[in-house]
C-alpha positions in Angstrom: 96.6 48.1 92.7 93.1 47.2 91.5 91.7 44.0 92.1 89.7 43.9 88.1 91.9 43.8 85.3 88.9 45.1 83.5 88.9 48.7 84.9 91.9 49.4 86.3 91.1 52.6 88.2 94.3 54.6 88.6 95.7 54.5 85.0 92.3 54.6 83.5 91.8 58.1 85.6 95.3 59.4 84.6 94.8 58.4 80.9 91.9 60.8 81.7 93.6 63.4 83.1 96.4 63.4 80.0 93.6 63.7 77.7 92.0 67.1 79.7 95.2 68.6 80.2 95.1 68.7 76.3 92.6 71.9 76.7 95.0 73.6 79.6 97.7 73.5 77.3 95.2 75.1 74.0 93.5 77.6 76.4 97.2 79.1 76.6 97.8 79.8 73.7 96.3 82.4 72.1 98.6 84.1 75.3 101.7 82.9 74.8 104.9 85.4 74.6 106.7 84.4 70.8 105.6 82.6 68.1 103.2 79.9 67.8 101.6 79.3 64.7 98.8 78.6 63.5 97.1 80.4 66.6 96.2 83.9 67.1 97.8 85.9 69.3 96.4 88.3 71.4 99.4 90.9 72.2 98.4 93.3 74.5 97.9 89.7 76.8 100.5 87.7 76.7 102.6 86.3 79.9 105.5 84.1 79.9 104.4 82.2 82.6 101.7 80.6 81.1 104.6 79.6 78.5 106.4 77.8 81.2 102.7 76.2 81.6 102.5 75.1 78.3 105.2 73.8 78.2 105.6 71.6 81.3 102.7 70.2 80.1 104.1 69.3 76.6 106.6 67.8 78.1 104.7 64.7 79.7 101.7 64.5 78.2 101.8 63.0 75.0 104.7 60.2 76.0 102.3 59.7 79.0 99.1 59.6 77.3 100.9 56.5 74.9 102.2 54.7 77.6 98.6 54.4 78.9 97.3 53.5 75.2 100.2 50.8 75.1 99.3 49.4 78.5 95.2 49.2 77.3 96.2 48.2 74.1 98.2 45.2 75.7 95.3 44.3 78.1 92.5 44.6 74.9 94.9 42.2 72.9 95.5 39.3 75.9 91.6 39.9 76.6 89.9 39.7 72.7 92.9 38.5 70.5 94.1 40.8 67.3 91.3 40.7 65.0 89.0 41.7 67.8 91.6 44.4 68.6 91.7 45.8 65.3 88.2 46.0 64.8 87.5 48.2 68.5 90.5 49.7 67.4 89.2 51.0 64.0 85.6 52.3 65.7 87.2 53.8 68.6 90.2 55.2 66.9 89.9 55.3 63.1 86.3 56.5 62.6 86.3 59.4 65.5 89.6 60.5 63.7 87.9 60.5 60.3 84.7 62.2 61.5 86.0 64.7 63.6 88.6 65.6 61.1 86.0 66.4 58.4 83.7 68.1 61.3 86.1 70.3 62.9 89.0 71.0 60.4 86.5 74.0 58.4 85.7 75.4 61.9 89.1 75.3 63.1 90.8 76.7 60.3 87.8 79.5 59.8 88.0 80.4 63.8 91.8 81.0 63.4 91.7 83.1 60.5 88.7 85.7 61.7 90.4 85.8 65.3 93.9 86.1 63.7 92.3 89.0 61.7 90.7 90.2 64.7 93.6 90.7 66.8 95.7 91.9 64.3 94.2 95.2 63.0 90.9 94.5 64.7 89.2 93.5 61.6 87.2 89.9 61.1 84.6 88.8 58.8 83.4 84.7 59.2 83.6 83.3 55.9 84.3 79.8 54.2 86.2 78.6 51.4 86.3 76.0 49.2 89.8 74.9 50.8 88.5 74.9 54.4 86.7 72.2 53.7 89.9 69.9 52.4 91.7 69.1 55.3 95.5 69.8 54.9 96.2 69.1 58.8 95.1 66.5 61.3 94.7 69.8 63.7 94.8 68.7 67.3 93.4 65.1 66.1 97.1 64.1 65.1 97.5 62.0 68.3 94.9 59.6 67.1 96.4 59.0 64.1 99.6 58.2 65.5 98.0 56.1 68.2 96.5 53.9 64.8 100.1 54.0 63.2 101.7 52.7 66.7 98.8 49.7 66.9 99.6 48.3 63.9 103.0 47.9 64.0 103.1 46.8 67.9 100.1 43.9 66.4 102.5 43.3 63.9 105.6 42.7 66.3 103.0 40.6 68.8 102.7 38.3 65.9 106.4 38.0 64.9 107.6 37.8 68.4 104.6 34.9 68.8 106.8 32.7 66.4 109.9 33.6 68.5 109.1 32.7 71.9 113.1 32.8 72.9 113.4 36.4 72.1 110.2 37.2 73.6 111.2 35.9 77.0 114.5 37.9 76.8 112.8 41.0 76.0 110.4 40.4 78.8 113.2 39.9 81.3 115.5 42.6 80.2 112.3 44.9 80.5 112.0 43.6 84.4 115.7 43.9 85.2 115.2 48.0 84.2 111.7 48.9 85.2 112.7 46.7 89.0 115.0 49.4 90.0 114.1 53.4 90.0 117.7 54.5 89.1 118.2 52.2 86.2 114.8 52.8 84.9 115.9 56.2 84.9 118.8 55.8 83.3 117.9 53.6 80.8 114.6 56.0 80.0 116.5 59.0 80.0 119.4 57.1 77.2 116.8 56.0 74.6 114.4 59.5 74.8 117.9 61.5 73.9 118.4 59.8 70.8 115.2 59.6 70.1 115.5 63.9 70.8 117.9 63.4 68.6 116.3 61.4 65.6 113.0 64.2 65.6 116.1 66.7 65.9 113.9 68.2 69.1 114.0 69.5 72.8 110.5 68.1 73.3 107.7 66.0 72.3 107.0 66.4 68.5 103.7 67.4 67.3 103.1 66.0 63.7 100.6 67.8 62.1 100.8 66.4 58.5 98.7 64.1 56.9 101.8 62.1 55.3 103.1 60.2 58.6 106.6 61.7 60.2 108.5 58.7 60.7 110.9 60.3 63.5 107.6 61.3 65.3 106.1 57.8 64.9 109.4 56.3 66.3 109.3 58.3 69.5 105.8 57.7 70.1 106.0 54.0 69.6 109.0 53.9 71.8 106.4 54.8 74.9 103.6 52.9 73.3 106.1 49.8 73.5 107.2 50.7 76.8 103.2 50.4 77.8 102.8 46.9 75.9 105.5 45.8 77.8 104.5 47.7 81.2 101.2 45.6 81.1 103.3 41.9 80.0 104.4 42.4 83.2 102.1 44.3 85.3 103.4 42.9 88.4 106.4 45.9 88.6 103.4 48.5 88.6 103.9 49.1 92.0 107.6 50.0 91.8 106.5 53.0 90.0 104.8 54.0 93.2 108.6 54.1 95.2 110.0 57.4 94.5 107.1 58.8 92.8 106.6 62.2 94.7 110.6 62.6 94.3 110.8 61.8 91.1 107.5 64.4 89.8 109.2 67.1 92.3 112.7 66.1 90.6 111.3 66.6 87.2 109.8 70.1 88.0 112.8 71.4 89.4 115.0 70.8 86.2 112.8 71.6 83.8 112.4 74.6 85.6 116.0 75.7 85.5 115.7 74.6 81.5 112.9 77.0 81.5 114.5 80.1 83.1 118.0 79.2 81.9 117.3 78.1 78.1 119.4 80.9 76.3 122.8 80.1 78.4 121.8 76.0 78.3 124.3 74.4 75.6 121.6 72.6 73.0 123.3 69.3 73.9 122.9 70.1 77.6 119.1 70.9 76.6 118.5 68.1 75.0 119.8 65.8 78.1 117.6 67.0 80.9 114.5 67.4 78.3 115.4 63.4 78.3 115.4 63.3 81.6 112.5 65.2 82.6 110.4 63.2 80.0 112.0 60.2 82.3 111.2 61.4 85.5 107.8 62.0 84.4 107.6 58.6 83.0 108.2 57.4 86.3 106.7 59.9 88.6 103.2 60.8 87.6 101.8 57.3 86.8 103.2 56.2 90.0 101.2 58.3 92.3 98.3 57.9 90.2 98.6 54.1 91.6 99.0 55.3 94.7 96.1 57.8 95.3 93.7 57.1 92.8 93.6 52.6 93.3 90.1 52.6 93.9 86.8 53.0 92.3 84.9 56.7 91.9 82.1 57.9 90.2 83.2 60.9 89.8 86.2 60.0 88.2 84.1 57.5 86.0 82.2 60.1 84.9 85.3 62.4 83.9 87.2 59.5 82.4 83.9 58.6 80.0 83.6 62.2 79.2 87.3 62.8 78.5 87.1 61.8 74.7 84.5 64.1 73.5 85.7 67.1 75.7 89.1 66.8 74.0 88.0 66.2 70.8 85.6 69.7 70.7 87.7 71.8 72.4 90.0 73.6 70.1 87.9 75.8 68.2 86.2 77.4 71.6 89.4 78.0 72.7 90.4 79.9 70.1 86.8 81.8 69.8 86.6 82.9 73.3 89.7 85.1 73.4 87.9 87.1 71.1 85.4 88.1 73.5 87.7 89.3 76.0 89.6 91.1 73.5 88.9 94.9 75.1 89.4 93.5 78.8 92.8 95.2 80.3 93.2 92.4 82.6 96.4 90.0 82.7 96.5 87.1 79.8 96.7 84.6 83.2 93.1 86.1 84.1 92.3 85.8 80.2 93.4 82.2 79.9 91.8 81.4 83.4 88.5 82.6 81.6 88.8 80.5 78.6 89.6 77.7 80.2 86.9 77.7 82.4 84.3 78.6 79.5 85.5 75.8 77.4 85.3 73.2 80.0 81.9 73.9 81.0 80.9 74.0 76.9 83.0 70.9 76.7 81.3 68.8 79.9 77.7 70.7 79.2 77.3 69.7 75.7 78.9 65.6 76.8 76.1 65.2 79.2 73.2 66.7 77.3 73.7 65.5 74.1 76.5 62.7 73.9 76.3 60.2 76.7 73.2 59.0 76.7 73.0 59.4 72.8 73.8 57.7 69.8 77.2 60.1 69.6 78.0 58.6 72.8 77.8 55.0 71.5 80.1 56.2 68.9 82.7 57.3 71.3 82.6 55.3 74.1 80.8 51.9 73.0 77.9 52.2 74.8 75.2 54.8 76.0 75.2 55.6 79.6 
């Protein structure tokens, strides 16, 4: 446990980490086996393992990721108030959405079509239309928006529940009674994310692409954006995520991995109760030895944490580029994907230290210049 309530170091890093895995999880997908519109699909590379990849990451990511912004949220709000909130909420959130939508959305959309083209009967030309430019998607920015949506109702609960002490103080302490003990936390976790499966009518996280909110979405992402909020009201149980955490991430693994390899014989229901309680284990497991290993201060971590925004946010389109260079290669898609990853990252973290971080872009992003 850190010491500063200003930078705590383990869930800062993790928060971090969720945002990065974010290109893993792209650079796959251009070699994934079946379906997955809108990306291109190189078919002479594909390999179902990086599916299972791709899809162990989907599983934790996202409900991670907005547990952490619940838990920062929380802090921001004790520490500045709601107005102040709202307004570092709207430049670090609103305008980067905004932005980066209008920036990216023409290059995504043009960089799927020529390498769709490409890979299909090995024909591409790079042109833009009038309709690239009108964004129809929030691409890969969706989470952002969705992380707005989920501040302003949680503001808007902090101010109700501010009038009604007495229910606040029986949320708090039903919230301690479950998170105290690893069993009923699982439990309890593993309950509400079924019917929540059940309200988006999915085996796994939704990704809501449209510009028009999807309220089922919204609900299961403010259920772990809540669960945050409340994580940080009572910050002192962050160390019972530590117990069990190894087990629990190990746990997690090992069922979704029998999901994975057994899904066509899996009744749906059946499917739908152990994606609940792998989202669950994950919950508990992966922030928990975050606290444990990473409680202290690094610069290197610093460094990747700072950086984190901007390499998610620029990703996509290289990631879906770069597979066309490699198009002719007869290697395995896991050497492919390997490739891309590793290109885009070093784009990605190049281009953050050269021309963001010490740059008016960077102050944009981050707050401050480095």
């Amino acid at each position: 446990m850190e010491k500063k309530e200003t930078r705590i170091h383990s869930l800062d890093s993790l928060r971090a980490y969720m945002m990065l895995l974010g290109i893993v999880l792209h650079a796959t997908e251009v070699y994934l086996v079946g379906d997955n519109p809108p990306f291109p699909k190189d078919f002479d590379s594909t390999h179902l393992g990086l599916n299972y990849v791709e899809y162990l990451i989907h599983m934790f990511r996202m409900p991670i990721f907005f547990l952490l912004a619940g838990f920062f949220g929380a802090l921001l709000y004790t520490k500045r108030g709601i107005s102040n909130m709202i307004q570092n909420r709207i430049r670090r959130i609103v305008y980067p959405f905004i932005t980066f939508l209008i920036v990216l959305f023409p290059v995504v959309a043009v960089s799927i079509r020529s390498v769709t083209g490409l890979f299909s009967d090995g024909l591409t030309s790079v042109s833009f239309s009038t309709e690239d430019f009108i964004p129809d998607s929030t691409i890969h920015l969706w989470f952002l928006y969705y992380l707005w949506l989920c501040t302003l109702l949680t503001l808007f609960l902090a101010k109700i529940l501010t009038h009604l002490k007495g229910v606040k103080n029986a949320v708090l302490k039903i919230f301690r009674k479950v998170v105290y003990q690893g069993h009923t936390r699982l439990g309890v976790s593993t309950l509400l994310i079924f019917i929540l499966l059940l309200i988006i009518w999915e085996l796994s996280p939704p990704v809501p692409l449209t510009l028009i909110p999807d309220f089922p979405s919204l609900a299961f992402y403010l259920f772990f954006y809540l669960f945050g909020w409340l994580l940080f009201k009572t910050k002192e149980l962050l160390p019972r995520l530590v117990q069990n955490a190894g087990l629990y991430t190990l746990l997690a693994v090992a069922v979704y991995s029998i999901e994975f390899l057994f899904y066509n014989e899996i009744d749906d229901v059946i499917k739908g109760i152990m994606s609940a309680f792998v989202i669950a284990l994950f919950l508990s497991g992966i922030p928990g030895l975050f606290i444990q290993h990473y409680n202290g201060a690094s610069k290197r971590m610093r460094y990747i944490s700072d950086s984190s925004y901007w390499v998610y946010l620029i990703h996509l389109p290289f990631t879906i580029i770069i597979p066309a260079f490699l198009i002719d290669w007869e290697v395995s898609g896991i050497i492919k994907f390997l490739i891309n990853l590793t290109l885009t990252s070093l784009i990605c973290f190049i281009s953050y230290h050269f021309l963001v971080r010490k740059t008016v872009i960077g102050e944009f992003l981050n707050g401050k210049k480095y």
